[in-house]
C-alpha positions as CSV (number, residue, x, y, z in Angstrom):
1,X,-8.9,-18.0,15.0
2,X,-9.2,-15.8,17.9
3,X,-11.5,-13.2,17.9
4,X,-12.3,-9.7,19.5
5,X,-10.1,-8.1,22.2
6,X,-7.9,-11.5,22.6
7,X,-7.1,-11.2,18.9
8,X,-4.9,-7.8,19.6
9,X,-3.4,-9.2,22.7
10,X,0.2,-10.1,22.6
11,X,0.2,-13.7,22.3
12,X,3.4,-14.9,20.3
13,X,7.0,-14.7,20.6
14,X,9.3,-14.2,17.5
15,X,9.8,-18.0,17.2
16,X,6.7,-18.9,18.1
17,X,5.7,-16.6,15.3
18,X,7.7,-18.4,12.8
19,X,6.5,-21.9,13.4
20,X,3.0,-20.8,13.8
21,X,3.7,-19.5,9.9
22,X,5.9,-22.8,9.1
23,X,8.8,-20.6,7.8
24,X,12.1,-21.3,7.5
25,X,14.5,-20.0,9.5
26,X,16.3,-18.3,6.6
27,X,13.8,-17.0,5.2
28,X,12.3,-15.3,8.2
29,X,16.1,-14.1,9.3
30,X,16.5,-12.3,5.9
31,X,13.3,-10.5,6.2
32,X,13.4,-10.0,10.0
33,X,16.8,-8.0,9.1
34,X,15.1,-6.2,6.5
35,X,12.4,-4.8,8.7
36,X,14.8,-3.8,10.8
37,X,15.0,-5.7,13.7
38,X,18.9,-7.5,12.7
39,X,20.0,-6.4,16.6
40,X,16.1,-6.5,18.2
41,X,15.4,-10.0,20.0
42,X,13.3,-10.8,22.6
43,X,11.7,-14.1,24.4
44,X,8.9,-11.6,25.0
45,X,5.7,-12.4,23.4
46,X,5.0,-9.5,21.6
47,X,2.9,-10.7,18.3
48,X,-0.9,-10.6,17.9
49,X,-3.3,-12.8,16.8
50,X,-4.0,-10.1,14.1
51,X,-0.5,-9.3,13.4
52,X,0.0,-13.1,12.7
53,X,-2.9,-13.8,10.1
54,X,-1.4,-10.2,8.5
55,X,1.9,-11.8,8.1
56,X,0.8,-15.3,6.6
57,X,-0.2,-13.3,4.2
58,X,2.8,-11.6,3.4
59,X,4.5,-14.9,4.2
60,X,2.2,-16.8,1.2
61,X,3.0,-13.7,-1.4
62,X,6.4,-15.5,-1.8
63,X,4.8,-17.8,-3.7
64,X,3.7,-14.9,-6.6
65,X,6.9,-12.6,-5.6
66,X,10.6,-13.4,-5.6
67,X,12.6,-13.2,-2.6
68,X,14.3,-10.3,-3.6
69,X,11.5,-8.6,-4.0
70,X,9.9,-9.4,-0.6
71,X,13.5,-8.4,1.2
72,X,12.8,-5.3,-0.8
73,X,9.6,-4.4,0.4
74,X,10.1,-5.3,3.6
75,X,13.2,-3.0,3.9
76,X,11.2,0.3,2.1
77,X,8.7,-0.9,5.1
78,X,11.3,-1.0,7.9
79,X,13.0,2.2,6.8
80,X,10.8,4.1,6.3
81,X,8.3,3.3,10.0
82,X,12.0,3.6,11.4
83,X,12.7,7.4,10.7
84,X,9.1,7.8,11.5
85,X,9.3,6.1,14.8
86,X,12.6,8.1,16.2
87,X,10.4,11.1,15.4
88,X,7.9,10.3,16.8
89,X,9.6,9.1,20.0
90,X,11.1,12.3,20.4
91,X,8.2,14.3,20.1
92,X,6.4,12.2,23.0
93,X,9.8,12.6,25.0
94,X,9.1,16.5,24.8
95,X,5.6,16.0,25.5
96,X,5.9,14.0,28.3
97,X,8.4,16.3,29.9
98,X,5.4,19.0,29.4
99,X,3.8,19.5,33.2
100,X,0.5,21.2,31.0
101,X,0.3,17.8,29.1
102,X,-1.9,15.9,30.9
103,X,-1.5,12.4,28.7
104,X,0.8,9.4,29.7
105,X,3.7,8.3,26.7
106,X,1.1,5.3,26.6
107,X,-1.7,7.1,26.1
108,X,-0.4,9.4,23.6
109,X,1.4,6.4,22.0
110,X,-2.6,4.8,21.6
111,X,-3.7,7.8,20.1
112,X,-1.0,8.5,17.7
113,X,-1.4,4.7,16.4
114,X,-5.2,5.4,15.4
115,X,-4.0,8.6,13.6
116,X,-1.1,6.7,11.9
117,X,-3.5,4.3,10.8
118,X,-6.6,7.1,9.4
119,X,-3.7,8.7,7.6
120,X,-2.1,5.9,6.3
121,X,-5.3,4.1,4.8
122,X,-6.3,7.6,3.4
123,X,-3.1,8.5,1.5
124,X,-3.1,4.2,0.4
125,X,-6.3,4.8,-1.7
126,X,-5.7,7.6,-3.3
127,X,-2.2,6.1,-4.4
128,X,-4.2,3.3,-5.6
129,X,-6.6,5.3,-7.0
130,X,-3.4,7.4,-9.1
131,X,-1.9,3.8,-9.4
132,X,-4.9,2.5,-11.4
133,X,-3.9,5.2,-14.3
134,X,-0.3,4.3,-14.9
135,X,0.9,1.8,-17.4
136,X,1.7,-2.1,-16.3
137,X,5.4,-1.5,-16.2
138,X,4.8,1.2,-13.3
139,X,6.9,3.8,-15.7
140,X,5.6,7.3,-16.4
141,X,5.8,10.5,-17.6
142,X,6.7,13.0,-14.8
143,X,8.5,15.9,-14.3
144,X,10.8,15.4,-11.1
145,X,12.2,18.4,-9.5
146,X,15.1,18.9,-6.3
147,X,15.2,22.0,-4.4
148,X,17.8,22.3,-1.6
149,X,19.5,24.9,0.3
150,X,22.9,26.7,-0.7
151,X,25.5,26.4,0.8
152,X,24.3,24.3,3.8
153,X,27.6,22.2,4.5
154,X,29.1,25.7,5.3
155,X,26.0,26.6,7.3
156,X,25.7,23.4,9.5
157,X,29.1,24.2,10.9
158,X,28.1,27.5,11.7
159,X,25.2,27.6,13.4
160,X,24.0,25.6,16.5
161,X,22.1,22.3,16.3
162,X,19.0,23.3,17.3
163,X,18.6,26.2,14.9
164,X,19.5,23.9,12.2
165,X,16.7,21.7,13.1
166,X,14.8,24.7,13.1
167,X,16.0,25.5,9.9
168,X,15.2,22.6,8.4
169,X,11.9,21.5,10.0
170,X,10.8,25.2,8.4
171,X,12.3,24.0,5.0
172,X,10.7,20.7,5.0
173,X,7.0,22.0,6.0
174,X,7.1,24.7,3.4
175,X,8.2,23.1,0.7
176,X,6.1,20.0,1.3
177,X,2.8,22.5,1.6
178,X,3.8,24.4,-1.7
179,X,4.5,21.2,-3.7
180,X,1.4,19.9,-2.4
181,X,-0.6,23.1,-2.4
182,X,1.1,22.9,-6.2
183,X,-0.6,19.7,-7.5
184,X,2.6,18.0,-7.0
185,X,4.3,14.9,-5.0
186,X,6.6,15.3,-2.3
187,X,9.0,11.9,-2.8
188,X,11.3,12.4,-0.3
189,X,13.1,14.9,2.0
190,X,17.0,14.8,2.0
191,X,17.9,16.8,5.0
192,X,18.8,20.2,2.5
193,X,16.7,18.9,0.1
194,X,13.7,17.9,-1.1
195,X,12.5,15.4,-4.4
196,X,8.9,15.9,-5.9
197,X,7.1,15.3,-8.8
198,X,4.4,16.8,-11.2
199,X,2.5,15.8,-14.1
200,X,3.0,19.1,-15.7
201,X,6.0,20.9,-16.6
202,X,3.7,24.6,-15.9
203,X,2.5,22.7,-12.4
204,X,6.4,22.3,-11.4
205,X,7.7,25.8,-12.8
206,X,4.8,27.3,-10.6
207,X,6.5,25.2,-8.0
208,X,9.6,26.1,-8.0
209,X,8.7,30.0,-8.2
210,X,6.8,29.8,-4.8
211,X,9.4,27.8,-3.1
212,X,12.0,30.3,-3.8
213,X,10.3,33.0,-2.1
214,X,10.9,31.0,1.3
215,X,14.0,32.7,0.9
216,X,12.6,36.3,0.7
217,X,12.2,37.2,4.8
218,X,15.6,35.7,5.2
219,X,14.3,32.7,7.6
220,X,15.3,30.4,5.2
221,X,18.6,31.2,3.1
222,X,18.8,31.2,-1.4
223,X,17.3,28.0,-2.2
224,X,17.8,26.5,-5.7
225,X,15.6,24.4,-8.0
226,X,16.6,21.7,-11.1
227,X,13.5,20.3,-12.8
228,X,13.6,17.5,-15.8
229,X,11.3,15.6,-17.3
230,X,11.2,12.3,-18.9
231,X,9.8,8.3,-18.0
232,X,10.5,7.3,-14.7
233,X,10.5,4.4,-12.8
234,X,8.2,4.2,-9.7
235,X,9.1,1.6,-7.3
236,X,8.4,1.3,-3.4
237,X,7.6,5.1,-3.1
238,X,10.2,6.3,-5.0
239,X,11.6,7.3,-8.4
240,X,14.3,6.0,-10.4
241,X,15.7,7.1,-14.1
242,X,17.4,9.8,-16.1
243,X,15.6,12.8,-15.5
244,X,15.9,11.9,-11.9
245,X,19.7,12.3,-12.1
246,X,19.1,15.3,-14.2
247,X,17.2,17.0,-12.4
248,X,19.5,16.6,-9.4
249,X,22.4,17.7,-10.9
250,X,20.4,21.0,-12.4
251,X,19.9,21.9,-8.8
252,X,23.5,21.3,-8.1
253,X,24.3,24.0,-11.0
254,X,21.7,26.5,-10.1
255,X,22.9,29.8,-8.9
256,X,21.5,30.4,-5.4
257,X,18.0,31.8,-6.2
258,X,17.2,30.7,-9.4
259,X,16.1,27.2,-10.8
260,X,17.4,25.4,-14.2
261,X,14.9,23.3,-16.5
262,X,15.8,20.7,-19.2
263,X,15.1,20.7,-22.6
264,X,11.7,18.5,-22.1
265,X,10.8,20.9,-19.8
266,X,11.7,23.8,-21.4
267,X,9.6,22.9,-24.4
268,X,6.6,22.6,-22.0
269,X,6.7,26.1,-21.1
270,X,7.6,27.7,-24.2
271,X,4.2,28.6,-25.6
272,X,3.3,29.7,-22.2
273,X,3.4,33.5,-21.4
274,X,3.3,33.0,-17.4
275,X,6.7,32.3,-17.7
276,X,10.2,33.7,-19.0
277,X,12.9,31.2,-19.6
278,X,16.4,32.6,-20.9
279,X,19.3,30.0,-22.5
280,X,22.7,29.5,-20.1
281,X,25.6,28.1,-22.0
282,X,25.4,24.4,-21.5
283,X,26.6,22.2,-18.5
284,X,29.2,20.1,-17.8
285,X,28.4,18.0,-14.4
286,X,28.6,14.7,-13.6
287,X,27.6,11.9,-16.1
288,X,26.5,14.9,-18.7
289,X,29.3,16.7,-20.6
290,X,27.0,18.9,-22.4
291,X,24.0,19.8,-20.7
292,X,21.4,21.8,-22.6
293,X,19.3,24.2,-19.8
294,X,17.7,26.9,-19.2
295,X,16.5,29.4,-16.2
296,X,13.0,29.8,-15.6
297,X,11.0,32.7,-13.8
298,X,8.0,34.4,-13.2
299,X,7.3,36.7,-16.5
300,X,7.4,40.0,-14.9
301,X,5.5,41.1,-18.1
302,X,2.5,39.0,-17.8
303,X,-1.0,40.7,-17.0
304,X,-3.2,37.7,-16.4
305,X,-3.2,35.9,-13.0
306,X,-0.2,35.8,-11.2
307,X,2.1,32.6,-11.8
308,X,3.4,31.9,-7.6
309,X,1.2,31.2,-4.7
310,X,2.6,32.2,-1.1
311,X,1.9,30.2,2.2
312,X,-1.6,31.7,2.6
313,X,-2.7,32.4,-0.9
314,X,-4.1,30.2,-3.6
315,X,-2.3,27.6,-6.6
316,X,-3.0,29.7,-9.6
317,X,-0.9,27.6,-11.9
């Protein structure tokens, strides 16, 4: 094995790769797609010594994991470093273009790879760490919640591009600081929207207050908020299961401004006087013809600590 300096200089191409790891050339097609690369070849050798011995081990995995479960993997991986890549290549564009910027793209590039890596290995152990508490299956109890922003078809053909990136890189930040901020989990953003996740139904109420007063200096327009809870299914980052769909189609029913719970959740926050929930007449949406819910707000009559939390104060779920 190669060691030091030489062992992170480029030192195989793709097919040299795949016979120095005695694959097939199936197998390593269908998981060269899945990472992304289905129109990316080059003679160019671009693999590492490192990157090689990091590999065989994902290579030898197939003997404990089936295929479709590496292709699966390997696809969460790819999609998710690709978004994360076009990102970041634009930002480094704009940077570069920046005469009081004094690094080169490379440079910058180096840096942002050692960052990547700190914040990567960081937010891995403490998902192990959470990881460690849940059951074999992987399933849970959670409460999921979707907040996204009215009407924003309508919007995105009125306004120009840029604001709407503006828009939403505003919506995105916030939300993901108050969810966090909240005790909760961001899973996903969804241009509009945004999927997260909390242990505790008062944790996501307290949530979904705060995020709803983005909407009160008119930068950001009505938001609305579903939350359900129930067992879930946690799988490569993300959730799967009923109150998922629940919760997502209690967002799609929620006046602008206001969010909708489920019964489970509901029942969470009935003995708890921070909050006021009132009853709606039931739902009929998508795959539920009779959906029980219920709005949920700040209790205006409360005297003890205040239930939301704004950008700069503290969670005082």
């Amino acid at each position: 094995m190669h060691e030091g300096a030489d062992a992170a200089e480029p030192r195989y191409t793709r097919d040299e790769l795949v016979d120095e790891l005695g694959l097939t050339a199936e197998y390593a097609e269908k998981i060269w797609n899945a990472f992304g690369f289905a129109r990316t070849s080059t003679p160019d050798k671009i693999f590492t010594e490192n990157e090689l011995q990091a590999l065989r081990l994902f290579a030898a995995s197939a003997e404990a994991m089936p295929l479709d479960a590496q292709v699966a993997t390997a696809r969460a991986i790819g999609q998710t470093m690709s978004r994360l890549a076009d990102w970041q290549a634009d930002q480094l564009r704009e940077f570069d273009r920046d005469p009081d910027v004094p690094w080169t793209i490379d440079q910058m590039s180096a840096a942002l790879g050692q960052v990547q890596q700190l914040i990567w290995r960081r937010h891995l152990a403490l998902a192990l760490d959470h990881h460690i508490e849940l059951e074999s299956d992987e399933s849970q109890d959670l409460v999921v919640g979707f907040a996204d922003i009215v009407g924003y078809t309508s919007l995105s053909r009125r306004i120009a591009l840029d604001e709407l990136e503006k828009l939403l890189e505003s919506f995105e930040e916030q939300t993901f600081e108050i969810v966090t901020r909240g005790g909760g989990h961001v899973i996903k953003t969804l241009g509009d929207a945004v999927m997260f996740t909390t242990h505790e139904p008062a944790e996501a109420a307290t949530i979904a207050i705060a995020i709803h007063e983005l909407s009160a200096d008119d930068e950001i327009p009505p938001l609305r908020v579903g939350l359900a809870r129930g067992r879930v299914l946690s799988r490569l980052g993300d959730v799967f299961g009923e109150p998922v769909n629940i919760a997502a189609r209690l967002a799609g029913s929620a006046r602008p401004g206001t969010t909708l719970v489920d019964d489970s959740v509901s029942a969470g926050l009935a003995d708890d006087e921070r909050f006021y929930l009132r009853s709606i007449p039931s739902l009929s949406v998508r795959g539920y013809r009779r959906l029980k819910a219920r709005t949920v707000e700040a209790n205006k009559y409360y005297d003890g600590p205040v239930v939301t939390f704004g950008r700069s104060s503290d969670v005082t779920p």
